[in-house]
Backbone as XML, in Angstrom:
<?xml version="1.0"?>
<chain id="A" units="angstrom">
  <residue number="1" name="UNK">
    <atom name="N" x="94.573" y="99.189" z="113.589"/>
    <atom name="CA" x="93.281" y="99.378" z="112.985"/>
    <atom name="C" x="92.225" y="99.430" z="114.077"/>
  </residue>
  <residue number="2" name="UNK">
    <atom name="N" x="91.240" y="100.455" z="114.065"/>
    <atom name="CA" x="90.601" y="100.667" z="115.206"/>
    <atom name="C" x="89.139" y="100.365" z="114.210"/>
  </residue>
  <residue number="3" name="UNK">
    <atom name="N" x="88.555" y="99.853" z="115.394"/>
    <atom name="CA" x="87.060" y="99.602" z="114.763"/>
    <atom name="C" x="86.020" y="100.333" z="115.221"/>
  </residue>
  <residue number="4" name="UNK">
    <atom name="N" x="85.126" y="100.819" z="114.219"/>
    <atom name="CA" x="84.266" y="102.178" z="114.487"/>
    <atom name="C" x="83.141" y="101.360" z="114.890"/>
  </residue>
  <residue number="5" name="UNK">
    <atom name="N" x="82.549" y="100.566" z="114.671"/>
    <atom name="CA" x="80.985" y="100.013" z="115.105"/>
    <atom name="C" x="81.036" y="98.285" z="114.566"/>
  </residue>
  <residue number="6" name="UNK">
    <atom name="N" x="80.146" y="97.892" z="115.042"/>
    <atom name="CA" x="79.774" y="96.498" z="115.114"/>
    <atom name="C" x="77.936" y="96.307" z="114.468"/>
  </residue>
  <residue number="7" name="UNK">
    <atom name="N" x="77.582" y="95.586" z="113.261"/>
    <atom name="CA" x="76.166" y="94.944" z="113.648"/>
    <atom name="C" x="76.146" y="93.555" z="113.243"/>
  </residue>
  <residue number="8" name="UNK">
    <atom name="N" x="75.012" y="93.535" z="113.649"/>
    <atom name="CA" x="74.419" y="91.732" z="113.033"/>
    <atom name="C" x="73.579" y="91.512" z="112.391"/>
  </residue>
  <residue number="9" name="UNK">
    <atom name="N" x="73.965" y="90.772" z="111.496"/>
    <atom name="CA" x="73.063" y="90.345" z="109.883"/>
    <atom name="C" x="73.044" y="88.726" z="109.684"/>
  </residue>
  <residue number="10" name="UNK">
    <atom name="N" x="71.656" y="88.799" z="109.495"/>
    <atom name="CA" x="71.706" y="87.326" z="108.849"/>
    <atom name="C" x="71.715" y="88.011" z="107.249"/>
  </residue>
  <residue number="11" name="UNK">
    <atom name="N" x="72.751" y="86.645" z="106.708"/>
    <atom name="CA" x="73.099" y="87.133" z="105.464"/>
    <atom name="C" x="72.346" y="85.589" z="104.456"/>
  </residue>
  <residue number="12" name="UNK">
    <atom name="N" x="71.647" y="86.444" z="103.771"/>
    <atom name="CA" x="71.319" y="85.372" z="102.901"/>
    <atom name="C" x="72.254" y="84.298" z="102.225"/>
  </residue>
  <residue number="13" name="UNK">
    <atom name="N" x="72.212" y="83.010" z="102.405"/>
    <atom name="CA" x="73.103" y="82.025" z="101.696"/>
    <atom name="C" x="74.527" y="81.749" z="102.722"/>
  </residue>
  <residue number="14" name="UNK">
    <atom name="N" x="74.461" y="82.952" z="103.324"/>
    <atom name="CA" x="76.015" y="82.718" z="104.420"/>
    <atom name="C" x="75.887" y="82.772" z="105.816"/>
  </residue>
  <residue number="15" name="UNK">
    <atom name="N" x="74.500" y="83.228" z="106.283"/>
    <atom name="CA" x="74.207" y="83.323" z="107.836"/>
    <atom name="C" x="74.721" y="83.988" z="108.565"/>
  </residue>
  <residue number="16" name="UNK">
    <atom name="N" x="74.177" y="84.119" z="110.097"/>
    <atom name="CA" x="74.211" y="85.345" z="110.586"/>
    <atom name="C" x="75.859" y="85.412" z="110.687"/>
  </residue>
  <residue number="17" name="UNK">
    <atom name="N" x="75.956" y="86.783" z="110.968"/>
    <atom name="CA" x="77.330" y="87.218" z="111.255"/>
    <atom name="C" x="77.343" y="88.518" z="111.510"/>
  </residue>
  <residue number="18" name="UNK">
    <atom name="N" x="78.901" y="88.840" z="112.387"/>
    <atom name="CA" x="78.746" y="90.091" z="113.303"/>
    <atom name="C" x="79.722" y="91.164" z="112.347"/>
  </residue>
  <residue number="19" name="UNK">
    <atom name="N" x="79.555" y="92.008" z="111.645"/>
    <atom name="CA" x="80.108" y="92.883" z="110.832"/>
    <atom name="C" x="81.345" y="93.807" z="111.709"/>
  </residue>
  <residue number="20" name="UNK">
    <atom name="N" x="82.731" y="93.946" z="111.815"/>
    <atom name="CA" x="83.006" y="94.710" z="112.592"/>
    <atom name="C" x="83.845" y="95.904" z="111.459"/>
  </residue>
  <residue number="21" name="UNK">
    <atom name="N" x="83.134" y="97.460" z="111.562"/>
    <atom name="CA" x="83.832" y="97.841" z="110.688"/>
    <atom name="C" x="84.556" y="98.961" z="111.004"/>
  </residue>
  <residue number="22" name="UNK">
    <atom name="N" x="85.825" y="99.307" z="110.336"/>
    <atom name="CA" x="87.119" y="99.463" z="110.505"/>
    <atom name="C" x="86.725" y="100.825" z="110.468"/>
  </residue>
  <residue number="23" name="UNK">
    <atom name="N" x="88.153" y="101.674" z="110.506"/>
    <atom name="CA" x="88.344" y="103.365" z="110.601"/>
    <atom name="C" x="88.230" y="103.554" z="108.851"/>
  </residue>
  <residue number="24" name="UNK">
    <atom name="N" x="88.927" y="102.298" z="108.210"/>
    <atom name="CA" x="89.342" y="102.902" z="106.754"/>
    <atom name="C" x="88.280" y="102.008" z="105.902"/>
  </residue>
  <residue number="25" name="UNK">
    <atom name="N" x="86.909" y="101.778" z="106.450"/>
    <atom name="CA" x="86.159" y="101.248" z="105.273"/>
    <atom name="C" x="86.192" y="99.985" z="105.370"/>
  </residue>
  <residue number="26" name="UNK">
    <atom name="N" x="87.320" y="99.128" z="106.226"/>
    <atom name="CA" x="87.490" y="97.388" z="105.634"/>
    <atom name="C" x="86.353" y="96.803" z="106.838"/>
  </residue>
  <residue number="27" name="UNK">
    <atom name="N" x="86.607" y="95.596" z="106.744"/>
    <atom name="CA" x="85.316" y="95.162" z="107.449"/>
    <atom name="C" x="85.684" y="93.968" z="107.752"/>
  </residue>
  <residue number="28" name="UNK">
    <atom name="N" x="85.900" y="93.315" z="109.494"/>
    <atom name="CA" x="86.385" y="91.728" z="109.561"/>
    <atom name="C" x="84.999" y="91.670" z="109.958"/>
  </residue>
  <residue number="29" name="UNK">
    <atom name="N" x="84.333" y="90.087" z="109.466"/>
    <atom name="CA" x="83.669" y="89.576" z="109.602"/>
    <atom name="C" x="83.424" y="88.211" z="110.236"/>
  </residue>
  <residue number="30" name="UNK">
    <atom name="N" x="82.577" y="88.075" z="111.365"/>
    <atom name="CA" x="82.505" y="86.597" z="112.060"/>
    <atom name="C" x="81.535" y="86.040" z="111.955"/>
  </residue>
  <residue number="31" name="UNK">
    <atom name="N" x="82.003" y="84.751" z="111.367"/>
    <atom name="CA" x="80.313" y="83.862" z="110.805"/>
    <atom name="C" x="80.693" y="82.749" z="112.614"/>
  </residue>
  <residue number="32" name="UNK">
    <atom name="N" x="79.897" y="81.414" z="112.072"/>
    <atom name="CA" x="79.632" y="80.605" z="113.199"/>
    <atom name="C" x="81.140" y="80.151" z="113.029"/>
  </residue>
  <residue number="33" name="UNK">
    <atom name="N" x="81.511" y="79.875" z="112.130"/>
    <atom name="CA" x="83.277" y="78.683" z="112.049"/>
    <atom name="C" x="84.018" y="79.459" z="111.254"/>
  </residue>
  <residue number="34" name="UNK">
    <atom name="N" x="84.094" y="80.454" z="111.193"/>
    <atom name="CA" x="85.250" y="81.586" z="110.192"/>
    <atom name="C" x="85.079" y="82.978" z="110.571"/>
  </residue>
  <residue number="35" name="UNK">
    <atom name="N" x="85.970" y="83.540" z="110.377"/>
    <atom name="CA" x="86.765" y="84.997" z="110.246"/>
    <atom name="C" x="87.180" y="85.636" z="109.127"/>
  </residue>
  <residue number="36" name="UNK">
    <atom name="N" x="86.423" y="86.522" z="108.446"/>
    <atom name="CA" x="86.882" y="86.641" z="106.858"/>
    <atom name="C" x="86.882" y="88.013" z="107.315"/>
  </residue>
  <residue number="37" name="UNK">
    <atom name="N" x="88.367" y="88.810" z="106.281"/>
    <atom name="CA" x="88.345" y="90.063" z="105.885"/>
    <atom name="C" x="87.762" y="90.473" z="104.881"/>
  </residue>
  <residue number="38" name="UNK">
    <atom name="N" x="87.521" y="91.493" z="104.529"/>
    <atom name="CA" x="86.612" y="92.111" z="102.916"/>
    <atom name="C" x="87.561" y="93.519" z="103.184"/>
  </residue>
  <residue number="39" name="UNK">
    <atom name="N" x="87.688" y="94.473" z="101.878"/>
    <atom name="CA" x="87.680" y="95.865" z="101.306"/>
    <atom name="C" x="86.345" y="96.775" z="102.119"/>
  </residue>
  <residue number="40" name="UNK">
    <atom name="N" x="85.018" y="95.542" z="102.365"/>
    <atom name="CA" x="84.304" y="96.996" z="102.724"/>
    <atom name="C" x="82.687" y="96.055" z="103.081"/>
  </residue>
  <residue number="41" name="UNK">
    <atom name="N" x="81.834" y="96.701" z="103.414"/>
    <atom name="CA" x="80.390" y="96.149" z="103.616"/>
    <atom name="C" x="80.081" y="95.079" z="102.722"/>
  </residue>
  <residue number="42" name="UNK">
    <atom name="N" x="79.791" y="96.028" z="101.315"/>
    <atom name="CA" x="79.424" y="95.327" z="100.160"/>
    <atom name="C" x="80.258" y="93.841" z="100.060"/>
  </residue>
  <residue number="43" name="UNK">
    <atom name="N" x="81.172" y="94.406" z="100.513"/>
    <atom name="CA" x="82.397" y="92.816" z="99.634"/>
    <atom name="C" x="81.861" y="91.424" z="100.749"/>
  </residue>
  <residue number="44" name="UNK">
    <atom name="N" x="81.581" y="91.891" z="102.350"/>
    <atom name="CA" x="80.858" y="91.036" z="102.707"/>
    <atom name="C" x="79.416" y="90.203" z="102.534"/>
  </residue>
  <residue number="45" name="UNK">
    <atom name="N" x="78.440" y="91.318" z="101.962"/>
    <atom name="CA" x="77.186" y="90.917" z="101.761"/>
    <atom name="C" x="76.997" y="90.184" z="100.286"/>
  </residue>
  <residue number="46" name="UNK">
    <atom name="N" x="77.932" y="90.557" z="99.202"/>
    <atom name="CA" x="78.205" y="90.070" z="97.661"/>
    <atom name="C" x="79.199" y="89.375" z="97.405"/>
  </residue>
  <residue number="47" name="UNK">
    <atom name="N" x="78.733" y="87.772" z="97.449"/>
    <atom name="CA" x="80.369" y="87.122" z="97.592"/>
    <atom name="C" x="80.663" y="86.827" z="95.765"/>
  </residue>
  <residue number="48" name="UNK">
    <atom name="N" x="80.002" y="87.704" z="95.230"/>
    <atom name="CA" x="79.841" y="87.453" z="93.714"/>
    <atom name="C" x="81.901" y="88.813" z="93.529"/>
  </residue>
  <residue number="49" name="UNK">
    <atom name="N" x="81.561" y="89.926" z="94.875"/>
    <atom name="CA" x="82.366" y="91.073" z="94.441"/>
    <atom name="C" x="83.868" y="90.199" z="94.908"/>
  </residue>
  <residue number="50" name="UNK">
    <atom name="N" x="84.829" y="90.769" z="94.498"/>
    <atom name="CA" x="86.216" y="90.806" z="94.898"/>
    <atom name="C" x="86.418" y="91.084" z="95.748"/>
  </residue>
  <residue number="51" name="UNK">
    <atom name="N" x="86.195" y="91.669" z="96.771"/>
    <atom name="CA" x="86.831" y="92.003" z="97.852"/>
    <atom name="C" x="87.079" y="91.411" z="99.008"/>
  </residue>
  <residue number="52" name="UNK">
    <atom name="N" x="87.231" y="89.997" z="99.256"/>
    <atom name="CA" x="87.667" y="88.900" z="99.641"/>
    <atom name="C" x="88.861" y="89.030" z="100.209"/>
  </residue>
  <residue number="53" name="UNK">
    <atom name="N" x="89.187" y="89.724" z="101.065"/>
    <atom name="CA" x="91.171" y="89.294" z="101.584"/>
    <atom name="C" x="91.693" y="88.541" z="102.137"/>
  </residue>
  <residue number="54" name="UNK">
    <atom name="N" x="91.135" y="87.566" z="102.964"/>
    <atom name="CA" x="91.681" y="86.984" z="103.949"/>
    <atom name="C" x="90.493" y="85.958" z="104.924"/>
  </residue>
  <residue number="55" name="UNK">
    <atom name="N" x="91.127" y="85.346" z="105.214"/>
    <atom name="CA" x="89.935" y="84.214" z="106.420"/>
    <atom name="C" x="90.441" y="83.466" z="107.350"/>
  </residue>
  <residue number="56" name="UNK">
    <atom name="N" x="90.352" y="82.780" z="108.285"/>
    <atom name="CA" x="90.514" y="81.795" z="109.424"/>
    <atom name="C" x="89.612" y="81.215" z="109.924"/>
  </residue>
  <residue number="57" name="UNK">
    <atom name="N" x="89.698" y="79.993" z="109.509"/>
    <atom name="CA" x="88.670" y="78.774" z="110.111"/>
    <atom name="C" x="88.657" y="78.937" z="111.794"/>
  </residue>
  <residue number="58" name="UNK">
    <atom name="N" x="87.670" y="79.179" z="112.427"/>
    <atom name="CA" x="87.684" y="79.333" z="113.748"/>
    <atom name="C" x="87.594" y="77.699" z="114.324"/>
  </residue>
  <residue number="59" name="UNK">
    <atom name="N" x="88.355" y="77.367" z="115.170"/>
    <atom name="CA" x="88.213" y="75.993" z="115.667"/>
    <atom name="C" x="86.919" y="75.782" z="116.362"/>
  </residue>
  <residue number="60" name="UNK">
    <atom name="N" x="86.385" y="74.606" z="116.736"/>
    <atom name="CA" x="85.575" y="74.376" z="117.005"/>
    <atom name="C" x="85.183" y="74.579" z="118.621"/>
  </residue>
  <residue number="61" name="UNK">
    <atom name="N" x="86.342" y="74.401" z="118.874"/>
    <atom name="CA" x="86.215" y="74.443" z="120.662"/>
    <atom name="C" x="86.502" y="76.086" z="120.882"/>
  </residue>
  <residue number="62" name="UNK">
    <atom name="N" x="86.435" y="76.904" z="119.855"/>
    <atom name="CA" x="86.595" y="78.640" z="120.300"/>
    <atom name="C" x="85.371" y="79.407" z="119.172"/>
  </residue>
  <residue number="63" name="UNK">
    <atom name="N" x="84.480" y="78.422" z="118.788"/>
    <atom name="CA" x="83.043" y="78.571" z="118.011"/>
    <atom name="C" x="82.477" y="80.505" z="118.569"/>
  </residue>
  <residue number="64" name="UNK">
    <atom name="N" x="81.755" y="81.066" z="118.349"/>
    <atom name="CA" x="81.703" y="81.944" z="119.509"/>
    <atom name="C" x="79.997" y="81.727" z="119.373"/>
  </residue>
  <residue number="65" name="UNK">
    <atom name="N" x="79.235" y="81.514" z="120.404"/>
    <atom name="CA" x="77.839" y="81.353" z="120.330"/>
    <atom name="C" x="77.484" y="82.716" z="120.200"/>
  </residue>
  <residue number="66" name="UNK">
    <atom name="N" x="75.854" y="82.273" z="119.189"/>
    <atom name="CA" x="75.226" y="83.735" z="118.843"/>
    <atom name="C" x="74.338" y="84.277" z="119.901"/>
  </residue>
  <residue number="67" name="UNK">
    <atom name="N" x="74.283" y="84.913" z="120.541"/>
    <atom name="CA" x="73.478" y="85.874" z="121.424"/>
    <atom name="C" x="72.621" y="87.062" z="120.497"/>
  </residue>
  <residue number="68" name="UNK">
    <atom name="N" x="71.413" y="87.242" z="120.815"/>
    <atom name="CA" x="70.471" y="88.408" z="119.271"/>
    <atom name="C" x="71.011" y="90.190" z="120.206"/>
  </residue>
  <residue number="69" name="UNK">
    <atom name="N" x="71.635" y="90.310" z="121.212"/>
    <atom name="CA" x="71.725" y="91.558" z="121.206"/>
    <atom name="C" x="73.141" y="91.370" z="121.307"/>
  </residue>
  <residue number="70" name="UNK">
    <atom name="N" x="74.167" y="90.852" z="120.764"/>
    <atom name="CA" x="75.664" y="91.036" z="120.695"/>
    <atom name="C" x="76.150" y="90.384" z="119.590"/>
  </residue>
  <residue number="71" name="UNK">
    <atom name="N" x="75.207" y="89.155" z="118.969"/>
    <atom name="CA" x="75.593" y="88.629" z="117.786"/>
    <atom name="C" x="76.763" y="87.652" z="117.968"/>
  </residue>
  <residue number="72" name="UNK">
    <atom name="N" x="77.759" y="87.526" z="117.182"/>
    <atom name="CA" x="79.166" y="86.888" z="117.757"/>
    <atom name="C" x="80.112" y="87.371" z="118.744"/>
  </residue>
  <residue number="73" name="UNK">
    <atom name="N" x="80.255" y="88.844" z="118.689"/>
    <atom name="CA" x="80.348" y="89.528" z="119.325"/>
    <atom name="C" x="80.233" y="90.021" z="120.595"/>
  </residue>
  <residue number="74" name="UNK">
    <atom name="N" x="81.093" y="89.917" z="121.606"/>
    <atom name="CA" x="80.876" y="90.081" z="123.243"/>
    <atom name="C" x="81.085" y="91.681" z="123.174"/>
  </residue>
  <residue number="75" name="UNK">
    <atom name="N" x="81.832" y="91.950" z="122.731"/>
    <atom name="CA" x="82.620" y="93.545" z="122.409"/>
    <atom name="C" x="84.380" y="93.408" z="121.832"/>
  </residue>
  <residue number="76" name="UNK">
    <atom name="N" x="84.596" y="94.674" z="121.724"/>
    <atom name="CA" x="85.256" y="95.641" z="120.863"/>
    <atom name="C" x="86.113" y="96.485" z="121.473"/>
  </residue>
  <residue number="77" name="UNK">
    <atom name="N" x="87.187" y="96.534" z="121.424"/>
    <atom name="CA" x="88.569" y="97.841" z="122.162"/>
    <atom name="C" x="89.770" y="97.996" z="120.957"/>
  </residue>
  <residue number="78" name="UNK">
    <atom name="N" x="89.445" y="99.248" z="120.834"/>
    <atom name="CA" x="90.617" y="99.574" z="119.754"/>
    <atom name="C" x="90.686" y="98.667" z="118.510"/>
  </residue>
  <residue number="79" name="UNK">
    <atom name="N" x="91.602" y="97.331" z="118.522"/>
    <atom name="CA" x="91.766" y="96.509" z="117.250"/>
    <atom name="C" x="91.235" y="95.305" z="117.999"/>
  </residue>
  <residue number="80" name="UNK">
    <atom name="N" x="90.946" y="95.184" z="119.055"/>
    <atom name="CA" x="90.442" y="94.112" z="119.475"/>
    <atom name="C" x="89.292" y="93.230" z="119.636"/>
  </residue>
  <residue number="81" name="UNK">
    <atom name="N" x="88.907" y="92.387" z="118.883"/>
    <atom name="CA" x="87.585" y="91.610" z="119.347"/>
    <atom name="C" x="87.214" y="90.516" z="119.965"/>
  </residue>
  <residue number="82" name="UNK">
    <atom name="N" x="86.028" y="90.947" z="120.774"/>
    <atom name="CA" x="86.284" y="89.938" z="122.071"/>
    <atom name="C" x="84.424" y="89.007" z="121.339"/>
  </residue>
  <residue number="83" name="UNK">
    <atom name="N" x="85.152" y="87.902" z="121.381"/>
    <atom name="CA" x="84.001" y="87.012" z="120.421"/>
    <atom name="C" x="83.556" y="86.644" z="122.227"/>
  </residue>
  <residue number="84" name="UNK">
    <atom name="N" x="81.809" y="86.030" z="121.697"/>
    <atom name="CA" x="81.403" y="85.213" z="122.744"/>
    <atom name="C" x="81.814" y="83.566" z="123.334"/>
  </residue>
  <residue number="85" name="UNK">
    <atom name="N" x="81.830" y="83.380" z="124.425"/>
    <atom name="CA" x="82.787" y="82.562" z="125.294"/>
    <atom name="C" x="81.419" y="81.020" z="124.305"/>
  </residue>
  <residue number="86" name="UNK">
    <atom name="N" x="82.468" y="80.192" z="123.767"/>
    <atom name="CA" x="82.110" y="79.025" z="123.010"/>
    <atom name="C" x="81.169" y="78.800" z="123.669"/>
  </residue>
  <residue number="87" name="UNK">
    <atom name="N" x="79.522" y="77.591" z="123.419"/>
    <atom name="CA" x="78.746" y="77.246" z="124.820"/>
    <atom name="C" x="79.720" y="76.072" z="125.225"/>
  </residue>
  <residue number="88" name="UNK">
    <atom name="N" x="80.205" y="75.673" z="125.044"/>
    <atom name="CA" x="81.108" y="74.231" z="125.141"/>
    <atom name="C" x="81.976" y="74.461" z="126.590"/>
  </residue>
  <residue number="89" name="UNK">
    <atom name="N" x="82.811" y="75.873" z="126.525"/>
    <atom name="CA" x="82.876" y="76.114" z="127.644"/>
    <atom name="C" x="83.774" y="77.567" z="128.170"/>
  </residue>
  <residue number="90" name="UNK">
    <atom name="N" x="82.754" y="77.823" z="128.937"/>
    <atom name="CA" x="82.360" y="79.353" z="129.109"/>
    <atom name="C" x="83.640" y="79.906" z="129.575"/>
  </residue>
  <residue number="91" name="UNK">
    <atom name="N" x="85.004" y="78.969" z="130.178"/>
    <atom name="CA" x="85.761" y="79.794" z="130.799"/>
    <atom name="C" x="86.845" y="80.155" z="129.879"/>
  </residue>
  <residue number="92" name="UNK">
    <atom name="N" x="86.384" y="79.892" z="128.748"/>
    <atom name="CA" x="87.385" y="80.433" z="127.138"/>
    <atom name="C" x="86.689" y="81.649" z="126.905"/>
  </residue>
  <residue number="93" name="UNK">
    <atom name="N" x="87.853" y="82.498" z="126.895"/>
    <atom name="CA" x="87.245" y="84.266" z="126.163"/>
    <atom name="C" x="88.100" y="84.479" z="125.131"/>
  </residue>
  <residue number="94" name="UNK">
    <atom name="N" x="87.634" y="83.750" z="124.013"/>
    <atom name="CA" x="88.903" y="83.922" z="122.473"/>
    <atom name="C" x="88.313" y="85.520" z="122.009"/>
  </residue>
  <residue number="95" name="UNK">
    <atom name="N" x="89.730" y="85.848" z="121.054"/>
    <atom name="CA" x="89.393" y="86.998" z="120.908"/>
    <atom name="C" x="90.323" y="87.322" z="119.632"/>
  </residue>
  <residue number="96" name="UNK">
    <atom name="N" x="90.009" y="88.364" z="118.267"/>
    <atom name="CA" x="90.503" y="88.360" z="116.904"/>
    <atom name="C" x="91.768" y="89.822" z="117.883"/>
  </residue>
  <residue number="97" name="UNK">
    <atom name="N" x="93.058" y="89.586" z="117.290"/>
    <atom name="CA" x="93.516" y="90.540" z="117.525"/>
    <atom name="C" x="93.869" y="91.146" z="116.140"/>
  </residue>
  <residue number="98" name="UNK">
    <atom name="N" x="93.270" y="92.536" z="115.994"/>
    <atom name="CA" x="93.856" y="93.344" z="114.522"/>
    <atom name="C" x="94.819" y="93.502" z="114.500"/>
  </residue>
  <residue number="99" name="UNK">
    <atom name="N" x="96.084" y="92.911" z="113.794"/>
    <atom name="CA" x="97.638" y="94.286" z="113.664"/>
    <atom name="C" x="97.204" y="94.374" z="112.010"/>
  </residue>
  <residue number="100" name="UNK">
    <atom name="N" x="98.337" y="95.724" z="111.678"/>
    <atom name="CA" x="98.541" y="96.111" z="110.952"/>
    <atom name="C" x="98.773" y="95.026" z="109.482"/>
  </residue>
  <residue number="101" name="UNK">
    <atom name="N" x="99.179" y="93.936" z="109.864"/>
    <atom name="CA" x="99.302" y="92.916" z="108.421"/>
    <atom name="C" x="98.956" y="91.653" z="109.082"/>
  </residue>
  <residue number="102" name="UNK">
    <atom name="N" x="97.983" y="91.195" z="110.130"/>
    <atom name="CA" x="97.450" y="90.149" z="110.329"/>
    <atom name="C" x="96.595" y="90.089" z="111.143"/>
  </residue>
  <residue number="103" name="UNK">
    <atom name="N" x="95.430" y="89.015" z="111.389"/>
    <atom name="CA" x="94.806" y="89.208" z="112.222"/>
    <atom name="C" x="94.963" y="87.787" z="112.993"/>
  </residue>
  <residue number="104" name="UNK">
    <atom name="N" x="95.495" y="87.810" z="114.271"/>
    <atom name="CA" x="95.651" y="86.546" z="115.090"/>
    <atom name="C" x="94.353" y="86.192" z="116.113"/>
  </residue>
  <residue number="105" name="UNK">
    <atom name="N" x="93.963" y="84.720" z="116.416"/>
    <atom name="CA" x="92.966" y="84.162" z="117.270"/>
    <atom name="C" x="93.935" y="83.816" z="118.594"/>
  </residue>
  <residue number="106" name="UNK">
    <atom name="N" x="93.160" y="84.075" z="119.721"/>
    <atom name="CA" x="93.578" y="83.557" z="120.535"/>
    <atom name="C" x="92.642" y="83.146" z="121.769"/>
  </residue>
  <residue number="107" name="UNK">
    <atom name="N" x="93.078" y="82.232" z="122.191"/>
    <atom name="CA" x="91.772" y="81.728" z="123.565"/>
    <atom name="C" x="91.868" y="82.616" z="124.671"/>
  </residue>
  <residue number="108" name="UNK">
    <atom name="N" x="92.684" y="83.348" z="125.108"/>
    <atom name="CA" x="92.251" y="84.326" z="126.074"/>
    <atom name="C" x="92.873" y="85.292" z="125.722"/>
  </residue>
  <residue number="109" name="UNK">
    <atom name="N" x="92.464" y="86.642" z="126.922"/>
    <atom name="CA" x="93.306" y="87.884" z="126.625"/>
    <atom name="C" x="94.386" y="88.398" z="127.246"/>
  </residue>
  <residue number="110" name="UNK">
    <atom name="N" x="95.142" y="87.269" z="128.001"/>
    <atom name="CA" x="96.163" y="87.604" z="128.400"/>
    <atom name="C" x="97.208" y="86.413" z="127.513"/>
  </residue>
  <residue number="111" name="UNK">
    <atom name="N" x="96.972" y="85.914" z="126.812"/>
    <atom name="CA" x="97.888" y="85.588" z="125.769"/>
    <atom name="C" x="98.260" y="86.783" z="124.981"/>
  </residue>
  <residue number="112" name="UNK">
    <atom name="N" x="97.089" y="87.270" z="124.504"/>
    <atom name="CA" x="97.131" y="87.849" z="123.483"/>
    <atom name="C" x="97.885" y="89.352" z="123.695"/>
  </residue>
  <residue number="113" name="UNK">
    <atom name="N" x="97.759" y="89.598" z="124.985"/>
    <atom name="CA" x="98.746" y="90.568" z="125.910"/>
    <atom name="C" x="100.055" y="90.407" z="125.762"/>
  </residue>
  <residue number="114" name="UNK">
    <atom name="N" x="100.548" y="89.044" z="125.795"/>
    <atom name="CA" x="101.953" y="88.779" z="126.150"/>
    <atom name="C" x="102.155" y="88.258" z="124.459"/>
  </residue>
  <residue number="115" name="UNK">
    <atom name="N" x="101.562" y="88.083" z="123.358"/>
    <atom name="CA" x="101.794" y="87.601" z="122.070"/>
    <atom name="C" x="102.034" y="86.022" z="122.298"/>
  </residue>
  <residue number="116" name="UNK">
    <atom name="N" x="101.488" y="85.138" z="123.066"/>
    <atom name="CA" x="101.532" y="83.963" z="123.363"/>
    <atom name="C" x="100.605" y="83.125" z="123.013"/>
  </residue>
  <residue number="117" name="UNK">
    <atom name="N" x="100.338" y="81.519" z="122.880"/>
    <atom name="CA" x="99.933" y="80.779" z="122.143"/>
    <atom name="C" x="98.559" y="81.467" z="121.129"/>
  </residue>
  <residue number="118" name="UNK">
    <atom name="N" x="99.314" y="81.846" z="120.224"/>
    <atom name="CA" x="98.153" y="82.050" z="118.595"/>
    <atom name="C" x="97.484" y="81.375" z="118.361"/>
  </residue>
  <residue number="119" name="UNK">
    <atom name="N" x="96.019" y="81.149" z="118.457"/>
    <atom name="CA" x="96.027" y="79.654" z="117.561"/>
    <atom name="C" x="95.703" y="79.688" z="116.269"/>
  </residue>
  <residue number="120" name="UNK">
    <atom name="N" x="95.569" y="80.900" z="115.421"/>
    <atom name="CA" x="95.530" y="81.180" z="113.933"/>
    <atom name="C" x="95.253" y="82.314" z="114.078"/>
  </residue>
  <residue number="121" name="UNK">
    <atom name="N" x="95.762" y="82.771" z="112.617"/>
    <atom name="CA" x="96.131" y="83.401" z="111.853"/>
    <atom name="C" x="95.858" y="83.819" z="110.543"/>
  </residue>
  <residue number="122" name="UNK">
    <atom name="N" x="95.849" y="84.999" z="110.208"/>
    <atom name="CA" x="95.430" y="85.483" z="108.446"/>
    <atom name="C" x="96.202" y="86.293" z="108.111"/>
  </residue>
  <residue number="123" name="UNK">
    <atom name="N" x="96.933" y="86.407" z="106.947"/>
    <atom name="CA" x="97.457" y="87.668" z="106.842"/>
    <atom name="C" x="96.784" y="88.249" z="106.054"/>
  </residue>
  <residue number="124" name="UNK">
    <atom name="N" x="97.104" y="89.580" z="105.971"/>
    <atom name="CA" x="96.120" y="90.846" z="105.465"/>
    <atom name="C" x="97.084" y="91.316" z="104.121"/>
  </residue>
  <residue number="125" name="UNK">
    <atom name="N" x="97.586" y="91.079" z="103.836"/>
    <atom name="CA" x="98.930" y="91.682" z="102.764"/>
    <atom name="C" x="99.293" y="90.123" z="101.842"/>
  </residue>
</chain>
């Protein structure tokens, strides 16, 4: 799953968060302590709609601090998202990896290279 663009919204009732949205419409979303999938924009901004798929409590020590011109968001490659380095401590670069039926956390990007220590997980299916 490749991701076409990124923004940032403060969302009424749920706070800011970095929208990252997909080739086919879906949309992972990063608040301050979670990772939620949706069907699409709307399903993020209306938690009244269904389109709810999936989530992961982000740990606390891989938080990603908000920055106003990147949001949660450091950047973006292919299925990959590279969240901002916790303030707690800067030499963690966690990052959401997209596959096809899950989306895994991991504290750096050469774990996530070699498929090595996960530290959560969602499945998408």
């Amino acid at each position: 799953m490749i991701i076409r663009e990124v923004e940032h919204l403060d969302i009424p009732f749920k706070g800011k968060a970095s929208i990252c949205h997909l080739e086919d419409g879906q949309c992972l979303a990063v608040f301050a302590v979670f990772a939620g999938f949706y069907r699409d924009r709307s399903s993020v901004l209306n938690e009244l709609s269904n389109g709810h798929i999936a989530s992961l409590e982000l740990p606390e020590s891989l938080q990603p601090l908000w920055l106003e011109q990147t949001g949660y968001v450091s950047r973006t490659q292919g299925g990959i998202v590279f969240l901002n380095p916790p303030s707690a401590d800067a030499s963690l670069n966690p990052l959401l990896f997209i596959k096809p039926n899950q989306i895994e956390l991991f504290e750096q990007p050469h774990d996530a290279l070699h498929n090595n220590n996960c530290v959560a997980s969602m499945a998408l299916r």
